[in-house]
N, C-alpha and C positions, 0 to 999 in steps of 0.2 A: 462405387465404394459404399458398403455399409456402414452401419453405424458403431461397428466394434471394431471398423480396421484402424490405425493407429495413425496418427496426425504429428505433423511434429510441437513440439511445446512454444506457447506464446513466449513473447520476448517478454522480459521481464526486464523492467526499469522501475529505482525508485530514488525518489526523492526526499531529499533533508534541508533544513536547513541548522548551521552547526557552528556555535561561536569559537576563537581561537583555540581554545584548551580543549577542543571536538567533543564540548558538549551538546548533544541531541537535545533536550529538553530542561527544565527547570530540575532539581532535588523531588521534588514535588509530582514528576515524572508528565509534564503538562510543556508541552512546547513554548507556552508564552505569543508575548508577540515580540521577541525579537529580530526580526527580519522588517524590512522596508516595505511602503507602498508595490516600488518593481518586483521585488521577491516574491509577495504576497500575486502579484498579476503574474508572471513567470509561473508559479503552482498552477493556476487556472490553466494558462496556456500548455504546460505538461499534460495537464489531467486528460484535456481537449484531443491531446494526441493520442491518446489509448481508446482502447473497445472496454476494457475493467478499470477500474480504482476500486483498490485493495492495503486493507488495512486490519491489524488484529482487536481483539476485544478491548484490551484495556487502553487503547489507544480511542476507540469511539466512545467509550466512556469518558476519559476524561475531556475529550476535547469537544463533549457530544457533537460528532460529525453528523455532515448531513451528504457527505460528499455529490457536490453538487459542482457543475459547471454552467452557472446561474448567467453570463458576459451572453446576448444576442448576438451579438458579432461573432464570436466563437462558437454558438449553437448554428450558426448559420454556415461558415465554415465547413463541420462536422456533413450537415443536410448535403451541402452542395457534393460531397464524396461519397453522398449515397450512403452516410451514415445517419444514425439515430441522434438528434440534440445531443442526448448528453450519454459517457458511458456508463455498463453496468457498475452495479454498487456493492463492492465482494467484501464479509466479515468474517475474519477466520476466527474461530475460539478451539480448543482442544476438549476444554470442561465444556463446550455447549450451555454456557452458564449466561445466558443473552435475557434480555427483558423485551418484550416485545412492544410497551411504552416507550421506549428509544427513541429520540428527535429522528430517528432516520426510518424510522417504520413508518412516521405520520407526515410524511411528505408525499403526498399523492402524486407532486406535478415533476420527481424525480426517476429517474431510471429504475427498472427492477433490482431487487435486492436479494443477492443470492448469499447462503450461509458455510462455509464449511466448517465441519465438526467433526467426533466422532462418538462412540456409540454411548461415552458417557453423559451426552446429549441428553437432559432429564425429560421424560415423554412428554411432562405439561409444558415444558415449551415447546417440542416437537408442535404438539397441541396449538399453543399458541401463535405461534410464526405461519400455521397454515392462512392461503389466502394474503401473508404478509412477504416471505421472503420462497425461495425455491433451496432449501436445503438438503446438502449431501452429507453422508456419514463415511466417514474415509479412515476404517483403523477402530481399532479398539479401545487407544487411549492416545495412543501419535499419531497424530493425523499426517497420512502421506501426502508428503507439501508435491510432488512430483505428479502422483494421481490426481489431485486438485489443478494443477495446471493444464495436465491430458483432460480433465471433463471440459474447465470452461474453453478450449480447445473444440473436442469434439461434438460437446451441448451448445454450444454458445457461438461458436465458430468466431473465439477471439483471439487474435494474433498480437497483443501488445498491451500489457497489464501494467498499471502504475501502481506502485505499493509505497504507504506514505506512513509505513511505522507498524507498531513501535519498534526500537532497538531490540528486545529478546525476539522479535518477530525477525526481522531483517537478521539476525544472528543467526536464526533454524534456515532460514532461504541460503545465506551463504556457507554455514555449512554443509548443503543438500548442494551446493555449486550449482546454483539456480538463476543467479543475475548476472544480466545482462549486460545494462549498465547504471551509472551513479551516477548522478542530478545533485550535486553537493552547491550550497549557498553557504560562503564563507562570512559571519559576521562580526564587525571589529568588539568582539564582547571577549570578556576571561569571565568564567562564574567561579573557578575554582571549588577547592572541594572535593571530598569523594562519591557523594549522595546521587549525584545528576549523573545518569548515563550515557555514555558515548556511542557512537556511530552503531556499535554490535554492542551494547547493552552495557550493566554497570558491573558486571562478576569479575573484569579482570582476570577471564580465562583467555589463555591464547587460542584460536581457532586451530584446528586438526592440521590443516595443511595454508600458507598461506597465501593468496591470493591475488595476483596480480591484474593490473589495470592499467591500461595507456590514455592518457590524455588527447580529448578529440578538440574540445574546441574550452576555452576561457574568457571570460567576459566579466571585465570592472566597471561598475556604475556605483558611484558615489559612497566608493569605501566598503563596499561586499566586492566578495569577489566569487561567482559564479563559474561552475568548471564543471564537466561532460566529462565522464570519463567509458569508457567501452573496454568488455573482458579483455584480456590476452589470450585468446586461441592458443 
């Protein structure tokens, strides 16, 4: 097989956690820490499962990510299956509008950090991410979410992406019918409001066609309630 024959697309899983009223994050557009000690070890434990963690720009902004799967226990795990400690560390932005000061550039003892973008990508950070991240240019101004999963695919030889936000990001994925499945942490919170956005973002659009999901597995620990859900073929 050469390197242009066609592969199939990693599975794509992503992960929330989302109080009553299916708020994703604060008004604020910042997750908070409303989720528990287990919730918060449960992420790790997802992450640990994938070859990527994958997230969009203003999501590592605000939360300056470092996405990292930091637990020995779980880095050893990984080792023992003939994997790498920890997975790649994937930032989508469409503006290429990235600072290469980023808590997640200056993390040497982390995974490689790959970018995609597209060609409004401004040259001085092209410039600058060299030697920091491995970025691709997918598109002229929309970056094809679908090509981006074919590279780190056929580059990267990864089969199982964890995507951990934000809402208008996870919005473009499911209307491209790209996920897999949903990693949903349910917790006993109402923020109310219209400011804070929901699962697919804050606009209040209906999605194109809608989406079905079956329920694999549910798990309650002390008042979250934790639920897997897998596409409907």
């Amino acid at each position: 097989m050469n390197a242009l024959d066609p592969k199939p697309l990693p599975e794509l899983a992503v992960n929330f956690a989302l109080t009553w009223d299916a708020r994703a994050t604060t008004r604020a557009h910042i997750r908070a820490d409303f989720s528990s000690p287990d919730d918060k070890h449960r992420l790790q434990e997802i992450r640990a499962g994938g070859d990527a963690v994958m997230a969009g720009r203003g999501t590592v902004i605000a939360e300056k990510m470092r996405m990292r799967v930091p637990d020995p226990e779980l880095q050893a795990e990984r080792t023992a299956r003939g994997l790498p400690p920890e997975p790649l560390r994937v930032i989508v932005s469409a503006s290429g509008k990235i600072d290469a000061t980023w808590p997640i550039f200056a993390d040497p003892e982390g995974a490689p950090v790959i970018v995609f973008s597209t060609e409004q990508m401004p040259p001085e950070v092209r410039t600058a991410l060299e030697g920091k991240a491995t970025v691709y240019l997918l598109g002229q101004d929309r970056l094809n979410l679908q090509a981006m999963l074919e590279t780190l695919s056929r580059e990267h030889a990864v089969k199982r992406v964890i995507c951990e936000g934000g809402p208008a990001f996870l919005r473009s994925l499911l209307e491209a019918k790209l996920v897999d499945e949903l990693n949903v942490t349910f917790c006993p919170l109402i923020f109310g409001g219209l400011g804070a956005p929901t699962l697919s973002d804050e606009r209040g659009i209906y999605l194109p066609v809608t989406l079905h999901y079956e329920l694999e597995s549910l798990e309650i620990v002390e008042g979250e309630a934790f639920a897997r859900y897998r596409v409907r073929k």
